[in-house]
Residue, then its C-alpha position, 0 to 999 in steps of 0.5 A: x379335510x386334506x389339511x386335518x389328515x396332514x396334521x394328523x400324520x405329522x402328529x403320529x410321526x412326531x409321537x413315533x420319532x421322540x419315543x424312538x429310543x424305545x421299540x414299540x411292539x417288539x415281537x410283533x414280526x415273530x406272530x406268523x399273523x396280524x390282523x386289521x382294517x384300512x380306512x382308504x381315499x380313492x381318486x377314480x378316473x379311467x384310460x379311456x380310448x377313442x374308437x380309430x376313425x371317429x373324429x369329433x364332427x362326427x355326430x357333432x361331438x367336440x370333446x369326450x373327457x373323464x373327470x375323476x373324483x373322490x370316493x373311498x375304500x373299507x377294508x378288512x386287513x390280513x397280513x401273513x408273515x413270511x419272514x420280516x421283510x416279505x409279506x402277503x396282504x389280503x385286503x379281504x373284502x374291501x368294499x370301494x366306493x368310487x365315481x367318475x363323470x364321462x363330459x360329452x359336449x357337442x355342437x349344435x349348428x342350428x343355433x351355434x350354441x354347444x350342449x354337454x352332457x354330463x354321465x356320472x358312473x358310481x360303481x361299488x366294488x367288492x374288492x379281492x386284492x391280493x398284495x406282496x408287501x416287501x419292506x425294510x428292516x425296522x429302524x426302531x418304530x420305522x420301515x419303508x414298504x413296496x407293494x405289487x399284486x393284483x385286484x379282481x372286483x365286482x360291481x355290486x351297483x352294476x348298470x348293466x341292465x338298464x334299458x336305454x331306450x329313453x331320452x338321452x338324458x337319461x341315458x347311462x354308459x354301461x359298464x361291465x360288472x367285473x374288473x381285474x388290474x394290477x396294483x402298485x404302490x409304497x408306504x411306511x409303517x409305524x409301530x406304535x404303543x399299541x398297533x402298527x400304523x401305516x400310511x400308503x399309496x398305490x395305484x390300481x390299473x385296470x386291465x379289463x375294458x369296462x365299456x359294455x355295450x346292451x343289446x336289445x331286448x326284444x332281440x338279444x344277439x342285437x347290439x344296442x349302442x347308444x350316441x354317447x357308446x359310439x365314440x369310445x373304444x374301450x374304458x379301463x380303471x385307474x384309481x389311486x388310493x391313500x390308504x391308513x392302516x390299522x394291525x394288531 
C-alpha cells in the first residue's frame, strides 16, 4: 500500500513538473474561497506517564508500553484566503478514525511464567481543527506550506461508561470523551489541470489527560480505579497524519 501511495505521488509530481511551462489554474488565489476534502492516514500513540512512586514490582507489573497504530481520517476541506500566502483552514467536520493498544505484562511468582494484557482503545473523533497555512509564492504549479493551529475533538464511541466490574479481561482503560492539542506540520501544493492537489504532514499534540478514572456506581463521589488504572498518570494524544488534499 505504502508503495502504491509513493507511486502515486511521484506520478502527480512528474505530470506537474513536464507541464511546468504552463500555470495551471491561474486565478486560483484571486477566489476569497475554495472548497475540498482530504483523505488522511493516522499513526495514533500517546505520551503516557507513569504515576511518581510506582515501580514495576508493584502489583508485579513488568512493563507498560503504548503501541500505535494506523487509523485514518475523512475530512471536508475549507480554506479562507487572506491573501496569496496566509490562509485560514477549517478541516470541518473531520471524522478520525483512530487505535492504540495500552501492553501490561506482569509476573506471576507462582509458576515464574509472565502474563500480558493487551487493552485496545479505538476512539472516533469528530474533529474541529482550526489551522494557519502560510505557504510560498507559486512557482509555476508549485509552493511549499506550513501549518500550526489547533484541534478541539469528540470521542463519539466514548467508553466512559463502561462498568468494569468484571474480570479483568474484560477490563477497558477509560478515556475521556473530549480532547484539545496543538497542530503542526508542512506540505506542498500542486496545482493541477483541474484541482489543487496537496500532499502534507503534521503532527497533532495532545494537550488534555485522557486518562478517566470511573466511579462507582452505587456511589458516585467514589472513584473506582482498576489494576490496569494504577500505574498511569495521565495519557495525552499524539498522532501524525499524512493527509491528501483535494480543492476546487
Amino acid at each position: 500500500m505504502k508503495k502504491n501511495i509513493f507511486l502515486f505521488i511521484l506520478f502527480l509530481m512528474n505530470t506537474g513538473f513536464i507541464k511546468s511551462q504552463f500555470q495551471n489554474l491561474g486565478n486560483f488565489d484571486e477566489k476569497s474561497y475554495h472548497f475540498g476534502f482530504a483523505l488522511s492516514i493516522n499513526n495514533s500513540d500517546y505520551y503516557l506517564q507513569k504515576k511518581s512512586g510506582y515501580t514495576f514490582n508493584n502489583d508485579s507489573l513488568q512493563s507498560l508500553l503504548v503501541l500505535a497504530k494506523p487509523g485514518f481520517t475523512l475530512g471536508v476541506v475549507s480554506s479562507l484566503n487572506i491573501n496569496p500566502n496566509f490562509k485560514i483552514r477549517f478541516v470541518l467536520p473531520s471524522l478520525s478514525f483512530q487505535e492504540r493498544d495500552i501492553e501490561y505484562r506482569y509476573f506471576d511468582p507462582s509458576d515464574n511464567s509472565q502474563i500480558t494484557y493487551i487493552k485496545s482503545l479505538r476512539p472516533v473523533y469528530l474533529d474541529f481543527p482550526v489551522l494557519l497555512k502560510i505557504r510560498t509564492d507559486r512557482i509555476k504549479n508549485f509552493a511549499i506550506y506550513s501549518i500550526v493551529g489547533f484541534r478541539y475533538g469528540i470521542d463519539m464511541s466514548s467508553n466512559m461508561d463502561v462498568n468494569n466490574s468484571i474480570d479483568l479481561e474484560e477490563q477497558v482503560i477509560k478515556i475521556n470523551k473530549t480532547d484539545y492539542g496543538l497542530e503542526i506540520g508542512g506540505g506542498i501544493d500542486l496545482f493541477l489541470d483541474y484541482f489543487k492537489f496537496g500532499i502534507e504532514l503534521k503532527l497533532g499534540y495532545g494537550m488534555k489527560n485522557l486518562h478517566y478514572i470511573g466511579t462507582n456506581q452505587l456511589d458516585p463521589k467514589t472513584l473506582e480505579p482498576t489494576k490496569f488504572d494504577n500505574p498511569i498518570e495521565s495519557l495525552r494524544s499524539k498522532v501524525w497524519t499524512v493527509s491528501f488534499t483535494f480543492e476546487g
